[in-house]
C-alpha positions as a Python dict, from the first residue, in 0.01 Angstrom:
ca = {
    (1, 'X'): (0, 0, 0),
    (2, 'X'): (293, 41, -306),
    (3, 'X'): (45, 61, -541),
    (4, 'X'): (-167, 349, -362),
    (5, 'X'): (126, 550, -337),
    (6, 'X'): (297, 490, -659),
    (7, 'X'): (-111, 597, -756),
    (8, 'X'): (-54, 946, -539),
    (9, 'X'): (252, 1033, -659),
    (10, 'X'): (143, 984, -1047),
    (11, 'X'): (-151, 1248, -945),
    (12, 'X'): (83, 1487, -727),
    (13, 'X'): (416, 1490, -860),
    (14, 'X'): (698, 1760, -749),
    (15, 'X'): (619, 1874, -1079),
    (16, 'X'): (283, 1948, -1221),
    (17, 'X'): (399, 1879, -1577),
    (18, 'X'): (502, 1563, -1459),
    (19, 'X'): (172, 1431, -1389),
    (20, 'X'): (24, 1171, -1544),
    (21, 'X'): (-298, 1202, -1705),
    (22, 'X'): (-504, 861, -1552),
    (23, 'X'): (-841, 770, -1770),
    (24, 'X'): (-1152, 934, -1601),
    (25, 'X'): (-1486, 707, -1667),
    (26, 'X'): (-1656, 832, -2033),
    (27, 'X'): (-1944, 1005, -1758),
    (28, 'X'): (-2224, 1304, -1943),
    (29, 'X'): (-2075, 1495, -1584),
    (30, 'X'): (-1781, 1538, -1712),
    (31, 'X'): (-1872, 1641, -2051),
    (32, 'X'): (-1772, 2030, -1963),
    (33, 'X'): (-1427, 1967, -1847),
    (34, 'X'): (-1374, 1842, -2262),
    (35, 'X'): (-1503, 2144, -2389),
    (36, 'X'): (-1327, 2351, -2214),
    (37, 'X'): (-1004, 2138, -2327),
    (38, 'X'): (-1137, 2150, -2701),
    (39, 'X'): (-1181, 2531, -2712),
    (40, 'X'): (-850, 2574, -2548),
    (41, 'X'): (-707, 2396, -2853),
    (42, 'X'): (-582, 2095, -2639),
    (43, 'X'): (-698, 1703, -2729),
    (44, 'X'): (-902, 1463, -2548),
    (45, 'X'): (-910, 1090, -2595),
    (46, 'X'): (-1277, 928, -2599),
    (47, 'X'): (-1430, 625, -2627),
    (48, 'X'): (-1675, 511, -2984),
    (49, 'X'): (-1867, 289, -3133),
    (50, 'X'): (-1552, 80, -3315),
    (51, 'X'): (-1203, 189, -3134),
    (52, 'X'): (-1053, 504, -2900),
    (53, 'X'): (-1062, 801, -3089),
    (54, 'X'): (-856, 1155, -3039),
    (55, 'X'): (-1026, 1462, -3094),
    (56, 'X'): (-965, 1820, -3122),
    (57, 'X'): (-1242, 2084, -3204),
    (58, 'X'): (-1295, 2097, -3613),
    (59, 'X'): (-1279, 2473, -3594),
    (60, 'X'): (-943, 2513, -3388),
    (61, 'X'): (-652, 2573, -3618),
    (62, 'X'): (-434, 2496, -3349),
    (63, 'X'): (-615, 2173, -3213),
    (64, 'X'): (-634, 2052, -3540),
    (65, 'X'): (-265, 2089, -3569),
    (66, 'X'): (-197, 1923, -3233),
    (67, 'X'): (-434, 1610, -3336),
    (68, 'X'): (-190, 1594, -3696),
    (69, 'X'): (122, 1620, -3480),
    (70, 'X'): (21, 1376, -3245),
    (71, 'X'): (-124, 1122, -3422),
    (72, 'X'): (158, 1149, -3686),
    (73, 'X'): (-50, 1199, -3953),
    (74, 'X'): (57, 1346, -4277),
    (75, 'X'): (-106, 1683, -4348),
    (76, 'X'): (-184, 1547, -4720),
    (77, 'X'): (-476, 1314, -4522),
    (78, 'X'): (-752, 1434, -4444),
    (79, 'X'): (-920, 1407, -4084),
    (80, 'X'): (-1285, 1311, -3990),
    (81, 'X'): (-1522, 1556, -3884),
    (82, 'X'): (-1737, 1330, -3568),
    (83, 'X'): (-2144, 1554, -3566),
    (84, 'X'): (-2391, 1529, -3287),
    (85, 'X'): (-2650, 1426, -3563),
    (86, 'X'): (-2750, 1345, -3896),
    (87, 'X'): (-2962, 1642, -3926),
    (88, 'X'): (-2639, 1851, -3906),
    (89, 'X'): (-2490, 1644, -4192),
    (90, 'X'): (-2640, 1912, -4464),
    (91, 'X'): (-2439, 2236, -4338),
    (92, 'X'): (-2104, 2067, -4402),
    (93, 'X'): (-2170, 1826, -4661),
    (94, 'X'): (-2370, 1873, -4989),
    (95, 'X'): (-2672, 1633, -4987),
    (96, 'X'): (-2879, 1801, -5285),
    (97, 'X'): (-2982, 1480, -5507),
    (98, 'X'): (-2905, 1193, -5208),
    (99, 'X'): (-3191, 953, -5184),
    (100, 'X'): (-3454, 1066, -4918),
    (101, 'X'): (-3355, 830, -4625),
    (102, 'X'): (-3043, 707, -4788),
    (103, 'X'): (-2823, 929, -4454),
    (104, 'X'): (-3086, 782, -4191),
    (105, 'X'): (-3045, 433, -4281),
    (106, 'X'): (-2698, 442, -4266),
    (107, 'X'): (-2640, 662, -3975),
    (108, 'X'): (-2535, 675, -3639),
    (109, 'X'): (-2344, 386, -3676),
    (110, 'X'): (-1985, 288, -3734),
    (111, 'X'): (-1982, 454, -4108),
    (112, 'X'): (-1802, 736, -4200),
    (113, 'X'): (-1959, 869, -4565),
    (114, 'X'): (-1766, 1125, -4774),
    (115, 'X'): (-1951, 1430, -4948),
    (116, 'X'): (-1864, 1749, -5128),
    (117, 'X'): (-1792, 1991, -4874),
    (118, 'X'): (-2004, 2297, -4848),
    (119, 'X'): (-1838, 2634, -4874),
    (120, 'X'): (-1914, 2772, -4545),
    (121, 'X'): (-1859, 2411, -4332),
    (122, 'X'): (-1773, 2537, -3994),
    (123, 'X'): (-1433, 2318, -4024),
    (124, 'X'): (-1081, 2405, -4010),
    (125, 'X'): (-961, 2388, -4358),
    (126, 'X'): (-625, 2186, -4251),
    (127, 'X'): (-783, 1919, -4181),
    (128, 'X'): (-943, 1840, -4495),
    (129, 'X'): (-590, 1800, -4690),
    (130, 'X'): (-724, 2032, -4958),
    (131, 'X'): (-967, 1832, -5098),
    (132, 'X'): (-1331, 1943, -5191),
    (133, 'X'): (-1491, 1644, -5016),
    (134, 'X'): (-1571, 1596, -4603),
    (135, 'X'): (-1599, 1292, -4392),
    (136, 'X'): (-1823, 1255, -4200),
    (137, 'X'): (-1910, 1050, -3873),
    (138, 'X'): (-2211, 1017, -3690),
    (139, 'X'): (-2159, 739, -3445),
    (140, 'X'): (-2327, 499, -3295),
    (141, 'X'): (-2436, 440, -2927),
    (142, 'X'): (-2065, 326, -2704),
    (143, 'X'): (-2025, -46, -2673),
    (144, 'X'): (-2006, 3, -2292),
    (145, 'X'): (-2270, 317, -2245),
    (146, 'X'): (-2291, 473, -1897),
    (147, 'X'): (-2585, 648, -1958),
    (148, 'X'): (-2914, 531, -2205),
    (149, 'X'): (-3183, 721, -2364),
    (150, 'X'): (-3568, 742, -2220),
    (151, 'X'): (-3598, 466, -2508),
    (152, 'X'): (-3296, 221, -2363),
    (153, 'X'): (-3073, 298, -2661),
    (154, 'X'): (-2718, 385, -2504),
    (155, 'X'): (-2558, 705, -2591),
    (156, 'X'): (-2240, 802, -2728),
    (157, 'X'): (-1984, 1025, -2557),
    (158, 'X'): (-1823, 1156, -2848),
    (159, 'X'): (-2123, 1289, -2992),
    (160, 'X'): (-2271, 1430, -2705),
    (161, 'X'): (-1925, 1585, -2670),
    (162, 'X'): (-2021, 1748, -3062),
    (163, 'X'): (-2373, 1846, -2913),
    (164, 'X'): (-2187, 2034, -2622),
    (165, 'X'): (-1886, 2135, -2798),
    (166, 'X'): (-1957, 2165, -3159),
    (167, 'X'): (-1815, 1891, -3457),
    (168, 'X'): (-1510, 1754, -3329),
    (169, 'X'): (-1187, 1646, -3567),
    (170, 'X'): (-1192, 1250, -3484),
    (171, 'X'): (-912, 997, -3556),
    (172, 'X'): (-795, 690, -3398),
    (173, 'X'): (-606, 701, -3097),
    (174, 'X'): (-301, 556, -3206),
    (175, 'X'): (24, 689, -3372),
    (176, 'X'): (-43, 635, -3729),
    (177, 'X'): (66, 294, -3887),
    (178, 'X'): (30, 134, -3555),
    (179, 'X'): (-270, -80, -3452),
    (180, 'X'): (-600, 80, -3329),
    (181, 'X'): (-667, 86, -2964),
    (182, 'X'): (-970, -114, -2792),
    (183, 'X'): (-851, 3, -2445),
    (184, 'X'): (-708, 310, -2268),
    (185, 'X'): (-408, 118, -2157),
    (186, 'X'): (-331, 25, -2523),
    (187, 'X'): (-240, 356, -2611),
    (188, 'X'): (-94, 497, -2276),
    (189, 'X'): (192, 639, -2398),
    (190, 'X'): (-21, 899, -2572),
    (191, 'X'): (-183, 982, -2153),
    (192, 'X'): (97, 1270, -2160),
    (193, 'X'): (-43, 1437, -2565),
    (194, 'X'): (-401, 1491, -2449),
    (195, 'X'): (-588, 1693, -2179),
    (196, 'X'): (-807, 1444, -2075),
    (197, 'X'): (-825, 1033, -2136),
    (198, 'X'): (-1216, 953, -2126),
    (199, 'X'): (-1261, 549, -2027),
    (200, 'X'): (-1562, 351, -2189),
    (201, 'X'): (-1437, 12, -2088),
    (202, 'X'): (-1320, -244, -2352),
    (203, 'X'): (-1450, -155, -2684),
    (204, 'X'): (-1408, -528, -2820),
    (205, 'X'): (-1218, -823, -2928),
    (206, 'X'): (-845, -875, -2965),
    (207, 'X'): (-942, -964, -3331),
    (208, 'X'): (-1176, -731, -3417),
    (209, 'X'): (-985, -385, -3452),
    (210, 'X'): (-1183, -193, -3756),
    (211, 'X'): (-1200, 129, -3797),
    (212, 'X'): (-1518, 253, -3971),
    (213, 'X'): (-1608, 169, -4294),
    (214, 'X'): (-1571, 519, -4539),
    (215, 'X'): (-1831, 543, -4796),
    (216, 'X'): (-1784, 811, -5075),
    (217, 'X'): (-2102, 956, -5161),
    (218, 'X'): (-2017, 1203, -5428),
    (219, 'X'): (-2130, 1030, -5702),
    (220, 'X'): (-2480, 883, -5545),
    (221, 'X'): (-2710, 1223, -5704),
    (222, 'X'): (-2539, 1201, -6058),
    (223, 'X'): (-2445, 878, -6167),
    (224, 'X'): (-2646, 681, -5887),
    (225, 'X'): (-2329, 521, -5761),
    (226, 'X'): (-2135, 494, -5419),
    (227, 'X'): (-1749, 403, -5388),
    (228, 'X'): (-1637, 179, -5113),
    (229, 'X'): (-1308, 344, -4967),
    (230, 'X'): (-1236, 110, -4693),
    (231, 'X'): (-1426, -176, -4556),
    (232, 'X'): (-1454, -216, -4200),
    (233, 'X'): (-1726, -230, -3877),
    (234, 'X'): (-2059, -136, -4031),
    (235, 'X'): (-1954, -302, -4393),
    (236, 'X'): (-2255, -553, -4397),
    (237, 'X'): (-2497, -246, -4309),
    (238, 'X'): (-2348, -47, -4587),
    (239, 'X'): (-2424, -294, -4832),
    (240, 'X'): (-2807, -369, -4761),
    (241, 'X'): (-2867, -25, -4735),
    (242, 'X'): (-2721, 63, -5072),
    (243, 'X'): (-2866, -251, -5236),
    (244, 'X'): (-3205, -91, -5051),
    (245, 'X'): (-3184, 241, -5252),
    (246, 'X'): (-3059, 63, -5578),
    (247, 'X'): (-2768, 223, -5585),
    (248, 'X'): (-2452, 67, -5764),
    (249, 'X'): (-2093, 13, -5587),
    (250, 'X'): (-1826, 135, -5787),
    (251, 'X'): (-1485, -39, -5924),
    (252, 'X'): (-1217, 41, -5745),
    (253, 'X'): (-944, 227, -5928),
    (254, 'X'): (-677, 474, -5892),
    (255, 'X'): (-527, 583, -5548),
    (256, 'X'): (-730, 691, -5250),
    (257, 'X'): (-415, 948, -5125),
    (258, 'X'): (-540, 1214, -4929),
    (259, 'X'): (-895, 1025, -4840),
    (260, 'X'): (-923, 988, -4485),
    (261, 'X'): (-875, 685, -4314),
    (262, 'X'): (-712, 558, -3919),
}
């Protein structure tokens, strides 16, 4: 009987600002309530195919500025851009000379690939740390799905969020430096930041916290090369498919400042 009331008074404080903001289930119903956050230039918290993500619309200046503030994150890094599909890939990044195929064998899934950013992306320009490139995530279907395709292939709430809502900003949801979260209650003490916390279960494995792995593309039309920028979930895909299209992994060299990352 504590519980249920300590659970009441959490939803109806004396004070509205004082609520707290408890997980609702990662549900296609409630899908409208997050846009309607998003274009307000709040943040929501959802679930994806390798940790909890925060989002804000790409296109709200002052989302985009919330997400940066909230998460920590310098303004010199830039912030991924989360699409409902690959076919929308094209109108923010430039995929003139790619190999035909090369963006459907790699995505959805947990990659995030970096291109030259087209002039008129539909983006807000802070969050690509003035650089000329994009990332770019297409995810793959929610470890825990609540609802599947005709075909049995679970869906993913963050991108149905982008079909509803338009591209969404998309970091982890954690303060920067700290570790990535595989739960809602992991990063509870950022409940009060967003408008709504969206709950896809356990995402995976106290040992198994990887962001995406970020794959530059840039160089794939001219030189026939790819750049690995980090390695994480999706790493062993990566590889195949670029060892598919004959395409050659770059040394690493130099520093990756300002290239997106958790």
């Amino acid at each position: 009987r504590g519980g249920a009331a300590e659970g009441l008074a959490a939803r109806y404080p004396g004070r509205l600002k004082d609520r707290i903001r408890l997980p609702h289930p990662a549900s296609p119903h409630l899908i409208h309530k997050a846009v309607c956050a998003l274009q307000a230039g709040m943040l929501v918290a959802v679930p994806t195919d390798t940790v909890y993500g925060l989002c804000a619309a790409a296109d709200n200046a002052q989302g985009v500025a919330r997400l940066f503030e909230v998460k920590g994150r310098s303004k010199c890094k830039a912030i991924a851009v989360c699409l409902a599909s690959v076919d929308e890939i094209g109108t923010f990044g430039d995929t003139a000379g790619l190999p035909a195929g090369l963006l459907e064998a790699l995505l959805p899934g947990p990659m995030t690939i970096l291109l030259k950013r087209m002039p008129s992306a539909p983006v807000c320009e802070a969050l690509t740390a003035g650089l000329d490139t994009l990332a770019l995530r297409v995810p793959g279907a929610d470890v825990n799905a609540m609802w599947k395709r005709p075909s049995g292939e679970g869906q993913s709430f963050c991108r149905a969020l982008a079909a509803s809502g338009g591209p969404l900003a998309l970091t982890s949801a954690n303060p920067t430096k700290q570790s990535s979260s595989l739960s809602t209650e992991e990063f509870r003490g950022l409940w009060q930041e967003v408008a709504y916390v969206f709950d896809g279960g356990l995402l995976g494995q106290e040992d198994d916290r990887q962001g995406s792995t970020i794959v530059d593309l840039t160089s794939v039309a001219s030189h026939g090369v790819f750049h690995l920028v980090r390695a994480g979930a999706g790493l062993e895909v990566v590889q195949q498919v670029m060892k598919a299209f004959h395409l050659i992994q770059r040394d690493p060299s130099g520093s990756e400042d300002g290239v997106v990352g958790d």
